[in-house]
Backbone as JSON, one array per atom type, in Angstrom:
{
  "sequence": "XXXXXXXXXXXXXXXXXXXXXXXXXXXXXXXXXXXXXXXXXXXXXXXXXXXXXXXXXXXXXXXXXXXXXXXXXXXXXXXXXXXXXXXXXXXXXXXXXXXXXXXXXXXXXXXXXXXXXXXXXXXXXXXXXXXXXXXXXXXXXXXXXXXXXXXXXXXXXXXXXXXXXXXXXXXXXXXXXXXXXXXXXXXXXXXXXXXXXXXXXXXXXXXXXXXXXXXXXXXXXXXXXXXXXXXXXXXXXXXXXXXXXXXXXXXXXXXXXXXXXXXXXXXXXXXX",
  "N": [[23.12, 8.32, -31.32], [23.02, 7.46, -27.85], [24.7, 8.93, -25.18], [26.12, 7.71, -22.12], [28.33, 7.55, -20.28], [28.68, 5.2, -19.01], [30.9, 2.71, -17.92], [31.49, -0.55, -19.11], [32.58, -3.78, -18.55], [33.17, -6.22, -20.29], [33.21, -10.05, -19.91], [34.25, -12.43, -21.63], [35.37, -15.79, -23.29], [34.86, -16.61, -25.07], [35.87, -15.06, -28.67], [33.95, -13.89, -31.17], [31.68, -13.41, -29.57], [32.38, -12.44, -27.73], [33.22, -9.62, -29.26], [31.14, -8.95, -31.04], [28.93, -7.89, -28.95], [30.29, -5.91, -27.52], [30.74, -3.77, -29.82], [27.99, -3.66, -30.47], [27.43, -2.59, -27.67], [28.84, -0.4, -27.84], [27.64, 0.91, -30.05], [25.55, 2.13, -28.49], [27.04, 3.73, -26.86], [27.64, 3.29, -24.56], [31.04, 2.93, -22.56], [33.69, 0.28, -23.04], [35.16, -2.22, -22.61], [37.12, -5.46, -22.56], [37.35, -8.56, -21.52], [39.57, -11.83, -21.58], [39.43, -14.0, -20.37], [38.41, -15.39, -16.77], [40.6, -14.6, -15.03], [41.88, -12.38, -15.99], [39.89, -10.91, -16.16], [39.42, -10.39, -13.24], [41.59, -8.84, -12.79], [41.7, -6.75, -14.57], [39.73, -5.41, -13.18], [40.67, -4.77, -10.72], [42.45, -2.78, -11.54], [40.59, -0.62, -13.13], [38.34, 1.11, -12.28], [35.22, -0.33, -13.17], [31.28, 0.4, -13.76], [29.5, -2.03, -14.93], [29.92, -5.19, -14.86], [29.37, -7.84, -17.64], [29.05, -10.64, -17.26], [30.69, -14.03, -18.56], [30.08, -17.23, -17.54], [31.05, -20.02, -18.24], [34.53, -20.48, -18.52], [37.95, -20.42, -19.08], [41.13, -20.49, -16.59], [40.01, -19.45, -14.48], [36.54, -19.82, -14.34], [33.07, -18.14, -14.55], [31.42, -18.15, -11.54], [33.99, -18.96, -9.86], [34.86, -16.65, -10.11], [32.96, -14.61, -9.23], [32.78, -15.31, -6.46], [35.68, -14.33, -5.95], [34.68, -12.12, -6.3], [32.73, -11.27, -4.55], [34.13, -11.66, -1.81], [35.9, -8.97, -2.31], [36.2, -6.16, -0.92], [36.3, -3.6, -2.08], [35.1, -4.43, -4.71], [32.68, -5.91, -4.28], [30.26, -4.51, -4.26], [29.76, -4.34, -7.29], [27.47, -4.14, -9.92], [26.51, -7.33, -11.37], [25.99, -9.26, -14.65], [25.32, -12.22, -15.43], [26.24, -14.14, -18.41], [25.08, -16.87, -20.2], [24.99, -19.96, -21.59], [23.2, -22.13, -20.93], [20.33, -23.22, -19.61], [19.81, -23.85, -16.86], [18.13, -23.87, -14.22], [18.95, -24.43, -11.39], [21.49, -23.8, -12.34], [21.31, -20.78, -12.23], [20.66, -19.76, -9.97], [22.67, -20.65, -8.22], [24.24, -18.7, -9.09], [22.88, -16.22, -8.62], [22.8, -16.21, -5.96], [25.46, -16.33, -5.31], [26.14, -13.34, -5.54], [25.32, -12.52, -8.36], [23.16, -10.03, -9.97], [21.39, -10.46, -12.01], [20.9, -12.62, -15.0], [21.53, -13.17, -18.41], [20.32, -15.99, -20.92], [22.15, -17.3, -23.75], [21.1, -17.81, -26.89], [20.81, -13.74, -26.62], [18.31, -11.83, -26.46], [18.62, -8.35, -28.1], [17.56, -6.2, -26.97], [16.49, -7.04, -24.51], [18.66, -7.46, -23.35], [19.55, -4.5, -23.32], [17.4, -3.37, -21.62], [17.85, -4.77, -19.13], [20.88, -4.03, -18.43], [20.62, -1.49, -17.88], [19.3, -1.29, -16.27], [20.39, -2.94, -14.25], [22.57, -0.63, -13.88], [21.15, 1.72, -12.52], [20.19, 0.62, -10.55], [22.53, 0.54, -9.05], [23.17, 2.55, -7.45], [21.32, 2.29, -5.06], [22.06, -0.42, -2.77], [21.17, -3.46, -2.05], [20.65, -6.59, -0.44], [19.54, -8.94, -2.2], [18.95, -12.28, -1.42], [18.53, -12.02, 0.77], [16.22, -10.6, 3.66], [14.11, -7.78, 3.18], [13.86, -4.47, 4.3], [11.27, -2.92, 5.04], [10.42, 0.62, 5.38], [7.8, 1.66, 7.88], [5.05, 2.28, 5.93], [5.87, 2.78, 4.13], [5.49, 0.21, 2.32], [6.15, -1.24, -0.25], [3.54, -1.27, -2.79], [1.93, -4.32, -4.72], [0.4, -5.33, -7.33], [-0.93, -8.45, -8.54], [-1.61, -10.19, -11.63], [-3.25, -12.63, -12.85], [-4.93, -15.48, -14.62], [-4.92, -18.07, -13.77], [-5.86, -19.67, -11.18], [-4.44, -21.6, -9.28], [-1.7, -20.45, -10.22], [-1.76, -17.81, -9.86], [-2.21, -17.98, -6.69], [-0.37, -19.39, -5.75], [1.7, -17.32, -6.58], [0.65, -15.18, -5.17], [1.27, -16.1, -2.33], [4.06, -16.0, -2.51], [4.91, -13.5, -2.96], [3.8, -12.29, -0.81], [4.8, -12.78, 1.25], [7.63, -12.34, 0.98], [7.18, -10.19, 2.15], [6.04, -7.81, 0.68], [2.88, -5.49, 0.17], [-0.5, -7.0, -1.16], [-2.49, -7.7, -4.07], [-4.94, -9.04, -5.77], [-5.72, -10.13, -8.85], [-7.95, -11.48, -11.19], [-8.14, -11.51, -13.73], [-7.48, -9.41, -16.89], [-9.5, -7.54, -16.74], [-10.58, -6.75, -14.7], [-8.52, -5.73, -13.54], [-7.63, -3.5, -14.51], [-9.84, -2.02, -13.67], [-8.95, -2.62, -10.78], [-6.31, -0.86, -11.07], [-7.64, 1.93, -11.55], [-8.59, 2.53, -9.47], [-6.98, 1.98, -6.98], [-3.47, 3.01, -5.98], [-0.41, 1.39, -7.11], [2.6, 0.14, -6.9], [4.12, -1.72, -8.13], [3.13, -4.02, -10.79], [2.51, -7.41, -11.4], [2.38, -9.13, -14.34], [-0.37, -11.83, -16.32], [0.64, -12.83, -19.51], [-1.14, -14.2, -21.3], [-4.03, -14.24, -21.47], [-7.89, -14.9, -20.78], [-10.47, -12.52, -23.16], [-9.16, -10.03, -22.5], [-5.75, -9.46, -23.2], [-2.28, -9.88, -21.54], [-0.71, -8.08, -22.88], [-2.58, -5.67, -23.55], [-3.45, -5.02, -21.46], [-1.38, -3.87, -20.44], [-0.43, -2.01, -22.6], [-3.12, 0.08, -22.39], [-2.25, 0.25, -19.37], [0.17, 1.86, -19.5], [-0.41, 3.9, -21.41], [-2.07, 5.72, -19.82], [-1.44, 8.62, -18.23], [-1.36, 8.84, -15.51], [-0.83, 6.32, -14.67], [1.59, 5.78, -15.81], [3.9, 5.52, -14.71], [3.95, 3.02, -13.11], [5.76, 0.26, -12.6], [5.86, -2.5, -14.52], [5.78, -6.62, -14.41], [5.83, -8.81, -16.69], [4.36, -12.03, -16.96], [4.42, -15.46, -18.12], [4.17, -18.42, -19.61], [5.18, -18.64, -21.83], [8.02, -18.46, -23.87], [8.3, -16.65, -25.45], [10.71, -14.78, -28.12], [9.4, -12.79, -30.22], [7.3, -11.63, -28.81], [7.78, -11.31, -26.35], [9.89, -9.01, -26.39], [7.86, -6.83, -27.69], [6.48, -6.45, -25.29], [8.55, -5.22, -23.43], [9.44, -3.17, -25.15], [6.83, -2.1, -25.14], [6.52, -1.1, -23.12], [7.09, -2.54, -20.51], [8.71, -3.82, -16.92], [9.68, -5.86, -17.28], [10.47, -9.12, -17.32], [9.12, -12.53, -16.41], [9.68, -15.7, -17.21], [7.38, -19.11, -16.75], [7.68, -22.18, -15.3], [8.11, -20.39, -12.6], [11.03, -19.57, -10.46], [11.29, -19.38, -7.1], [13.72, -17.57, -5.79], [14.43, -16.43, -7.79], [12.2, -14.05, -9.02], [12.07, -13.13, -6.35], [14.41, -11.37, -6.84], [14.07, -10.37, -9.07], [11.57, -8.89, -8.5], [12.34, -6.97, -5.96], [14.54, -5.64, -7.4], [13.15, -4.46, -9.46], [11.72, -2.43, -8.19], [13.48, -1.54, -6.68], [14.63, 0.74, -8.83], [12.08, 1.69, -9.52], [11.83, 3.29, -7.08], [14.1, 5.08, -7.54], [13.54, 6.2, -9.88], [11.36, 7.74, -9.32], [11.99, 9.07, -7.29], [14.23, 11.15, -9.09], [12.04, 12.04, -10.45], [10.72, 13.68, -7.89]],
  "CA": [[23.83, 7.61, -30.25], [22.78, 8.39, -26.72], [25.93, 9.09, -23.81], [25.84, 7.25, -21.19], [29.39, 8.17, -19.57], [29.11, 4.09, -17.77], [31.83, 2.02, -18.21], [31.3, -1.75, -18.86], [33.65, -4.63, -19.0], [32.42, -8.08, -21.06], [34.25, -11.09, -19.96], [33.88, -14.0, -22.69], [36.06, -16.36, -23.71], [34.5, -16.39, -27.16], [36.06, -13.86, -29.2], [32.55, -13.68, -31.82], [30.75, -13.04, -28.62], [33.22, -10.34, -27.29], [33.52, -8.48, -30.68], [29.74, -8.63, -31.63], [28.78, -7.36, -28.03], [31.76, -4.97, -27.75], [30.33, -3.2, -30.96], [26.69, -3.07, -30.12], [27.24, -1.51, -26.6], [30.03, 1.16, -27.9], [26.84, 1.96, -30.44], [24.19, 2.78, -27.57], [26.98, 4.96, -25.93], [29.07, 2.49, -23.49], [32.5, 2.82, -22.57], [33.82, -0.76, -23.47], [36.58, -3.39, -22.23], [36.87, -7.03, -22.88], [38.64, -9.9, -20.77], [39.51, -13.07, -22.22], [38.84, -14.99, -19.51], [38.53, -15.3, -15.27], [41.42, -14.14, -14.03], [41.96, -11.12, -16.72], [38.63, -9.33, -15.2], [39.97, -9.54, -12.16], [42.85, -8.39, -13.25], [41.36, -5.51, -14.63], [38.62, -5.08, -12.04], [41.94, -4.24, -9.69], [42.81, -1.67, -12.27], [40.5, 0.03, -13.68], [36.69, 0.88, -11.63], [33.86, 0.0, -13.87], [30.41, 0.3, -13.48], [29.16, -3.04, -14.66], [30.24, -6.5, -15.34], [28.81, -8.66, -17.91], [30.34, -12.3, -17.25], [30.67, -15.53, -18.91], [29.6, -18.31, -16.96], [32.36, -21.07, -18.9], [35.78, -19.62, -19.21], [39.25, -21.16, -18.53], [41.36, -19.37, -16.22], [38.47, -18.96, -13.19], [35.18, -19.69, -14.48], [32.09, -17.3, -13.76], [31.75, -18.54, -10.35], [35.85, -18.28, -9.07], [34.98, -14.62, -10.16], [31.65, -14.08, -8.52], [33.22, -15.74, -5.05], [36.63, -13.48, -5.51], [34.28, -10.47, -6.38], [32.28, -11.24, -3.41], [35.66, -11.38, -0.58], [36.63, -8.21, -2.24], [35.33, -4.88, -0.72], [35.73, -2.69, -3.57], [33.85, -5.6, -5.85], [31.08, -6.81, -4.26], [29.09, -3.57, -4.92], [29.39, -3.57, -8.61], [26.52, -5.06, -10.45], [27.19, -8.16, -12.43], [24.95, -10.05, -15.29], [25.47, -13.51, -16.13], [25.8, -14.72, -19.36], [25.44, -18.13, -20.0], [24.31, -20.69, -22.77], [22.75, -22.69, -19.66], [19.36, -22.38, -18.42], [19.54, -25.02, -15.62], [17.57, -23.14, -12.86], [19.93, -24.36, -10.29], [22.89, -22.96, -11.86], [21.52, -19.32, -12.46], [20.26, -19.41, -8.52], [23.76, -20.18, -7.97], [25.07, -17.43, -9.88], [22.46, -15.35, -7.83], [23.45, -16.76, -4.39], [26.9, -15.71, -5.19], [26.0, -12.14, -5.62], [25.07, -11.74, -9.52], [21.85, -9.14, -10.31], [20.79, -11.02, -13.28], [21.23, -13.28, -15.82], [20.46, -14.15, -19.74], [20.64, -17.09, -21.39], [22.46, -17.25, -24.93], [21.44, -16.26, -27.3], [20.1, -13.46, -26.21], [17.7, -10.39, -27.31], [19.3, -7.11, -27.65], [16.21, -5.66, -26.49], [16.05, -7.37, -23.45], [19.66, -7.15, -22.82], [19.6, -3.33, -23.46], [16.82, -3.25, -20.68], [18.75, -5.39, -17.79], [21.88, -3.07, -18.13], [19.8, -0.19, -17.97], [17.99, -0.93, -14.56], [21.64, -2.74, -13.21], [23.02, 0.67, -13.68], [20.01, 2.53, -12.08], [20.21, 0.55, -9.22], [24.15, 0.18, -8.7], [23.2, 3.93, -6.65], [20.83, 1.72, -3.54], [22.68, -2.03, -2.95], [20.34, -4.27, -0.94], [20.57, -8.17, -0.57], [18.03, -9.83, -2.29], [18.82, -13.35, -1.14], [17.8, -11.56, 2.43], [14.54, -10.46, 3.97], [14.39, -6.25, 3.27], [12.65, -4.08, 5.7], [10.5, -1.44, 4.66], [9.48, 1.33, 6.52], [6.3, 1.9, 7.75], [3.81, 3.66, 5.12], [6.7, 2.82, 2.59], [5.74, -1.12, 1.99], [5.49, -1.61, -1.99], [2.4, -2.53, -3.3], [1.93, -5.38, -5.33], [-0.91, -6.72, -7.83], [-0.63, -9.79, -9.31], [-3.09, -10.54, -12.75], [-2.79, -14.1, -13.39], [-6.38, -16.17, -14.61], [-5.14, -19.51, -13.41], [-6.36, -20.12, -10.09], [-3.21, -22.2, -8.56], [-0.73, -19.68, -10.08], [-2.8, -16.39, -8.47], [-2.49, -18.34, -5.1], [1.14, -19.14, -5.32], [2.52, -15.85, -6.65], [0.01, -13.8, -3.99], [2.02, -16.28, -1.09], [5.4, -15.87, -2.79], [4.99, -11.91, -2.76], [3.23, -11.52, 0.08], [6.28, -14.02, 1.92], [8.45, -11.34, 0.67], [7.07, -8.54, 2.79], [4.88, -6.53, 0.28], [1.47, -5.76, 0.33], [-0.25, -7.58, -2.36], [-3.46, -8.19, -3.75], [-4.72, -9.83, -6.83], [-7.06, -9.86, -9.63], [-7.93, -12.69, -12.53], [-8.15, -10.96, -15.64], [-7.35, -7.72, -17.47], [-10.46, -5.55, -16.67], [-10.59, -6.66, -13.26], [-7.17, -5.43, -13.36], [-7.94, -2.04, -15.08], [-10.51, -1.4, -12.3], [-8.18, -2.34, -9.57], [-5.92, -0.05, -11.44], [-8.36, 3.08, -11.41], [-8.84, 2.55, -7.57], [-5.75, 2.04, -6.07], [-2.13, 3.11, -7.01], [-0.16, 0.23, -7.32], [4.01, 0.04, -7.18], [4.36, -2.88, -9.24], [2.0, -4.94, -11.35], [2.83, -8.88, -11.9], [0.85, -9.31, -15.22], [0.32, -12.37, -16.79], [0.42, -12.23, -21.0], [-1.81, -14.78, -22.0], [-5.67, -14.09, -20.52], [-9.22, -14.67, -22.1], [-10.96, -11.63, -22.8], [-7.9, -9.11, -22.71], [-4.87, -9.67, -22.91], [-1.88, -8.64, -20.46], [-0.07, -6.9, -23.67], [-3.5, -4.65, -23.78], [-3.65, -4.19, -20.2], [-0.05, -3.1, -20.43], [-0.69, -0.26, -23.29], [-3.3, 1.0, -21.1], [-1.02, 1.43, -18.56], [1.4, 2.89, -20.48], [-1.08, 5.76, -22.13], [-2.61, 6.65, -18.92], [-0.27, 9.81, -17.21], [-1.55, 8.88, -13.66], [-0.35, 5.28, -13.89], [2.48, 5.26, -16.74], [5.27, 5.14, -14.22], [3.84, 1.85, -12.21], [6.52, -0.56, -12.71], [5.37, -4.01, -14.9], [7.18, -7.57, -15.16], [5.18, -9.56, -16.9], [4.69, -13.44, -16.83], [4.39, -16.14, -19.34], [4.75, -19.44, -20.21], [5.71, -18.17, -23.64], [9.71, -17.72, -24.3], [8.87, -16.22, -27.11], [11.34, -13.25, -28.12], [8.97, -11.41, -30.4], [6.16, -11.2, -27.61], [8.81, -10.64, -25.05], [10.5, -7.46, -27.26], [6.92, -6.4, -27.67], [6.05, -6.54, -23.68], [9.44, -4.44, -23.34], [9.15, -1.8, -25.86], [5.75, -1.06, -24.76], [6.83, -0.36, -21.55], [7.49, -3.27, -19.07], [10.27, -3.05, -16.43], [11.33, -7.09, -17.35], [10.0, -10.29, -17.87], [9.69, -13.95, -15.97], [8.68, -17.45, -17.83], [6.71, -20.02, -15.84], [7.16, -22.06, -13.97], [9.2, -19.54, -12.01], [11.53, -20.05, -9.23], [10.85, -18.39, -6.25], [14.51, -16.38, -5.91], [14.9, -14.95, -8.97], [10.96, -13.93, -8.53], [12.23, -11.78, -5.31], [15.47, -10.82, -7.02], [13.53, -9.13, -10.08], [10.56, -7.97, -8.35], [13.0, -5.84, -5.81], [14.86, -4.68, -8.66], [12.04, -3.39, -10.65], [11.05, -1.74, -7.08], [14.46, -0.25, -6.74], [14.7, 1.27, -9.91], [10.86, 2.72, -9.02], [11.64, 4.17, -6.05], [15.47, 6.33, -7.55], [12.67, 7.45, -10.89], [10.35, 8.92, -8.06], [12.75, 10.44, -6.18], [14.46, 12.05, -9.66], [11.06, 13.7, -10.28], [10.34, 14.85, -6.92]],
  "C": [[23.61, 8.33, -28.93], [24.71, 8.24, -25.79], [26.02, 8.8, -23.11], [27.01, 7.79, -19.9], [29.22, 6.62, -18.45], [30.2, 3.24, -18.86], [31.16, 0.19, -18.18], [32.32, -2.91, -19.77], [33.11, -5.9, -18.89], [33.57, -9.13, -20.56], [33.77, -12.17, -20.65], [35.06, -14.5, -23.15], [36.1, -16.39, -25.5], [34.68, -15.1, -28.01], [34.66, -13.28, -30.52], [32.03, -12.87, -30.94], [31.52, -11.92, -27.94], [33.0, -9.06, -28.27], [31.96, -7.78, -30.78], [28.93, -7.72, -30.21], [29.0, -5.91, -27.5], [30.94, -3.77, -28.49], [28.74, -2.84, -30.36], [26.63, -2.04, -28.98], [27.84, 0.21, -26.68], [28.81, 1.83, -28.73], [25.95, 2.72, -29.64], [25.39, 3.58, -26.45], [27.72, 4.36, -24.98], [30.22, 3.24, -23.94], [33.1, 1.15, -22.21], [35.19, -1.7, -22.86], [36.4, -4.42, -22.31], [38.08, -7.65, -22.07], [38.32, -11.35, -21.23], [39.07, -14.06, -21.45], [38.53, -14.69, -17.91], [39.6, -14.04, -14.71], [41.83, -13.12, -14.77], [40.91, -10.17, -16.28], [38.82, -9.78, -14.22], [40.74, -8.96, -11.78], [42.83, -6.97, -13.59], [40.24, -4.55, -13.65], [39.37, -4.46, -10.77], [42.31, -3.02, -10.12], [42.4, -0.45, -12.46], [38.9, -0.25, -12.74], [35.63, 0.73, -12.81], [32.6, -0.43, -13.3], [29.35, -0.52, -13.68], [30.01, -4.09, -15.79], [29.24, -7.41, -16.24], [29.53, -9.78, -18.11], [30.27, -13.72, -17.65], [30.52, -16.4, -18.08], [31.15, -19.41, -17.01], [33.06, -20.6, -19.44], [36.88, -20.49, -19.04], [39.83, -19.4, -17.36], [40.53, -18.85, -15.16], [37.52, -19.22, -14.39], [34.44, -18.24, -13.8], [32.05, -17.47, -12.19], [33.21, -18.37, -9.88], [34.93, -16.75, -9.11], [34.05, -14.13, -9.45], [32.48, -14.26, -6.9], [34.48, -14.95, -4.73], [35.65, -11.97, -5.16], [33.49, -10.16, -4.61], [32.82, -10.77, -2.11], [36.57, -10.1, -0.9], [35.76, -6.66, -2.14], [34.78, -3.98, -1.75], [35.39, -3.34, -4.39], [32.8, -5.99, -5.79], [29.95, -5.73, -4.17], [28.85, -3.48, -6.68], [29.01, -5.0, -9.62], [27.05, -5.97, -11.45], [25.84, -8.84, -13.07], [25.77, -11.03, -15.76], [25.31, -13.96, -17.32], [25.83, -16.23, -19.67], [24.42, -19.19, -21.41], [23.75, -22.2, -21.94], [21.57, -22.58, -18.86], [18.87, -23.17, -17.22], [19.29, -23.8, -13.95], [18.6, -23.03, -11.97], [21.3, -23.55, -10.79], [22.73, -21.26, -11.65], [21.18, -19.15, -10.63], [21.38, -19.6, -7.68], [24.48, -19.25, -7.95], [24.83, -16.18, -8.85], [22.57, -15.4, -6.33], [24.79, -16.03, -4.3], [27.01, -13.7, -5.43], [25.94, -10.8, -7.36], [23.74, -10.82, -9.28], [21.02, -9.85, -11.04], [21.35, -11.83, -14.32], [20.84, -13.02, -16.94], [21.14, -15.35, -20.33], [21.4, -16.78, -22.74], [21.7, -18.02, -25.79], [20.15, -15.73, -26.8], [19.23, -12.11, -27.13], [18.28, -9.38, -26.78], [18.51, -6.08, -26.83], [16.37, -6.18, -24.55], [17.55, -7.04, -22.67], [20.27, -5.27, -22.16], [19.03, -2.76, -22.02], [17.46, -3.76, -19.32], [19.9, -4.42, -17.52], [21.06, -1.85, -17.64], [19.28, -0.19, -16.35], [19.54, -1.34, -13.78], [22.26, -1.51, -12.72], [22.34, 1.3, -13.09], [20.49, 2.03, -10.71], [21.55, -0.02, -8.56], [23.82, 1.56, -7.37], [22.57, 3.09, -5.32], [21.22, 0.47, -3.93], [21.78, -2.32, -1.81], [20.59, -5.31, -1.33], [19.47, -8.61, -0.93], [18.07, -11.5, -2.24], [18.58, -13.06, 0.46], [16.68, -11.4, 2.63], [14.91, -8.75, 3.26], [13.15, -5.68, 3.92], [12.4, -2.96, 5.11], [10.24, -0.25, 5.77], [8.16, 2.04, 6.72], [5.64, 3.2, 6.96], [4.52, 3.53, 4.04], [6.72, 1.04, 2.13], [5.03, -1.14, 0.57], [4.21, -2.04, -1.83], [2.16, -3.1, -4.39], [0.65, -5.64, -5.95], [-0.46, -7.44, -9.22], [-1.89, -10.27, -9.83], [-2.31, -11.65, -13.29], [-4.78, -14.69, -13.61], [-6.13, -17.99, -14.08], [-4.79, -19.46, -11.78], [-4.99, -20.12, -9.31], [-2.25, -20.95, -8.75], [-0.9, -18.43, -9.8], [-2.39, -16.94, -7.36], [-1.23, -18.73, -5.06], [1.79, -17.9, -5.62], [2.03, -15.22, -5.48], [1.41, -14.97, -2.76], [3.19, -16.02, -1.22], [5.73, -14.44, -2.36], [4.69, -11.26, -1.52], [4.43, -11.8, 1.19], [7.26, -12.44, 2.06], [8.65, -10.16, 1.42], [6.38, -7.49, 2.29], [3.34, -6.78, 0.13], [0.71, -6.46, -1.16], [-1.66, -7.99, -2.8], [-3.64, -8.53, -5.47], [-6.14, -10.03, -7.4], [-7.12, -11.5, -10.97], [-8.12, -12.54, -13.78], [-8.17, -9.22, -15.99], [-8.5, -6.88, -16.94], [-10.89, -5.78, -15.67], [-9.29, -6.08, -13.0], [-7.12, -3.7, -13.64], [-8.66, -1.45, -13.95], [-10.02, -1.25, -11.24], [-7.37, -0.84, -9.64], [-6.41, 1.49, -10.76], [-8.5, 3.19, -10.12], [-7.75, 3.04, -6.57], [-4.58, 2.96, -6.75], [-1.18, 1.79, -6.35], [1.84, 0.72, -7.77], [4.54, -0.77, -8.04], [3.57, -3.75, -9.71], [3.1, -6.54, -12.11], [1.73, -9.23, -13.27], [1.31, -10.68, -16.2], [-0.2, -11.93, -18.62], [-0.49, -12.63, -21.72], [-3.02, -15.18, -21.12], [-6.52, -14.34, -21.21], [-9.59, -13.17, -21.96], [-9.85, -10.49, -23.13], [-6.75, -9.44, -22.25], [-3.76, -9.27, -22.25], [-0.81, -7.65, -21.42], [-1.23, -5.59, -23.59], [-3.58, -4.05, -23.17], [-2.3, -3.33, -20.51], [-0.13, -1.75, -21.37], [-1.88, 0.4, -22.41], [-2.62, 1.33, -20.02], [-0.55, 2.45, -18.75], [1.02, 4.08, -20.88], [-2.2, 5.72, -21.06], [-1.22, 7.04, -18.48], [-0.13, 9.02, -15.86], [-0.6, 7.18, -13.78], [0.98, 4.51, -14.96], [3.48, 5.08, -15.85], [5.01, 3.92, -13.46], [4.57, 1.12, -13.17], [5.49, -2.57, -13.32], [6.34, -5.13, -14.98], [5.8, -8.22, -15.91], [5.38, -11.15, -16.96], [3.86, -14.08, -17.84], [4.63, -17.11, -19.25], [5.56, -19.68, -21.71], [7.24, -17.85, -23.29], [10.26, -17.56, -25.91], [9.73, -15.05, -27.81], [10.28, -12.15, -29.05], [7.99, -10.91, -29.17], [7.15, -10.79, -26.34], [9.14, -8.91, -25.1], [9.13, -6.71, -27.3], [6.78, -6.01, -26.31], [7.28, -5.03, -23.24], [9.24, -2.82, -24.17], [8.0, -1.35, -25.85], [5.91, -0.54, -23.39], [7.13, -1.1, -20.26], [8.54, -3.35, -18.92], [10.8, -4.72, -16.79], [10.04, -8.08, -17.65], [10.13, -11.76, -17.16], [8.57, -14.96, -16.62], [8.29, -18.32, -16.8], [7.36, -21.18, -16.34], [8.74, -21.19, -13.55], [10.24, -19.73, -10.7], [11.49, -18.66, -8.35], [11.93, -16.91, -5.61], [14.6, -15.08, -6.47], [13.66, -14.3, -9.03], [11.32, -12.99, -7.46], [13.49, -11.22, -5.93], [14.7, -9.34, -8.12], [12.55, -8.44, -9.53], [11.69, -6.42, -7.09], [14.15, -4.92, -6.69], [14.5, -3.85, -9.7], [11.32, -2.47, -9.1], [12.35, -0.76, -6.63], [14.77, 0.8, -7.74], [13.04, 2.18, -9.63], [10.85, 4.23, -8.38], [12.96, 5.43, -6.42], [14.09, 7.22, -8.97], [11.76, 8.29, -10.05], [10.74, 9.48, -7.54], [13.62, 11.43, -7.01], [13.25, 12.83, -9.83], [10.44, 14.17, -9.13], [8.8, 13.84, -6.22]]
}
């Protein structure tokens, strides 16, 4: 059992989904609380400081939303990271969720794997708070860089404008061992990779990453049309910082890529 010493408080209505949750996080080392519904985590959110929220979407009692829009109007709340849970994957509502000032979402049901990973970086980057429904300003000589390995044409040429939109530098390759070479050339802050390439695939590129020294800490999400959980859990436990399915929306797309760029920049500045 690792130690974490963070506090996190589940709000679900569904007592299954509290309990079974509850239990898994207290094994990896949480400190644990449950609210039955809305207005009980904010109830306790008045009480007691914790360091993240994971929140039901459909509750009685405030819904997800009431709670996101109180947490928002309340000083000491609207810094502390929240994930959405929700058995809902209607684009528009999670870009709601994220409008209102969530971090992240998953859908139900979800992988523990993947869930394990989202807490993990919320907490990381609860230490720098930036708006990512804003612009963010870099400073000069410090603008991320970006490459994006996709082999289909159209979706290379919208991700490069989406990213580049964004403010980081960004450049872009069409298949794994054009990607490996870029690799060896440059250094690279975050790699967009997609999973399914001719030739090599972006799980392969990704273990090279991973077992080279010089470029194991560059930050990966990878992309997919696949929502498949073992290839996902795979992508993860070899080493990528997250994961987005196609077709993507262009928010949550700047929400995760500066979140896998904040989390970058606090591991670079623990080792020096």
């Amino acid at each position: 059992m690792m130690h974490t010493h963070n506090s996190i408080l589940i709000a679900d209505d569904n007592e299954a989904n509290r309990d079974s949750l509850s239990r898994h996080l207290e094994g990896q080392g949480y400190t644990v609380a449950i609210a039955n519904d809305g207005q009980q985590a904010l109830d306790m959110m008045a009480l007691e400081d914790f360091d993240l929220l994971l929140l039901d979407i459909m509750m009685p009692a405030k819904d997800g939303y009431e709670v996101l829009k109180a947490m928002r109007q309340d000083p000491k709340l609207n810094s502390l990271p929240v994930i959405v849970l929700t058995s809902d994957d209607e684009s528009s509502n999670v870009i709601h969720c994220i409008e209102l000032g969530a971090n992240d979402y998953l859908v139900k049901p979800f992988d523990l794997v993947v869930l394990r990973n989202r807490i993990t970086r919320c907490l990381l980057n609860r230490r720098i708070r930036e708006d990512v429904s804003g612009d963010v300003h870099w400073q000069s000589g410090q603008v991320p860089e970006v490459l994006i390995v996709e082999d289909d044409d159209m979706s290379r040429d919208l991700l490069q404008k989406r990213v580049s939109r964004a403010g980081y530098n960004v450049a872009a390759v069409a298949d794994g061992h054009a990607a490996i070479e870029k690799i060896s050339s440059q250094s690279f802050d975050l790699i967009l990779l997609d999973i399914m390439m001719p030739g090599m695939s972006g799980i392969e590129v990704l273990q090279q990453i991973k077992n080279d020294d010089s470029h194991k800490q560059t930050s990966v999400i990878m992309i997919s049309a696949l929502d498949d959980q073992g290839t996902i859990e795979e992508c993860l436990t070899t080493g990528a910082e997250d994961y987005i399915t196609k077709p993507f929306n262009a928010l949550i797309l700047k929400s995760r890529i500066l979140s896998c760029l904040q989390s970058k920049r606090i591991r670079d500045e623990e080792l020096g």
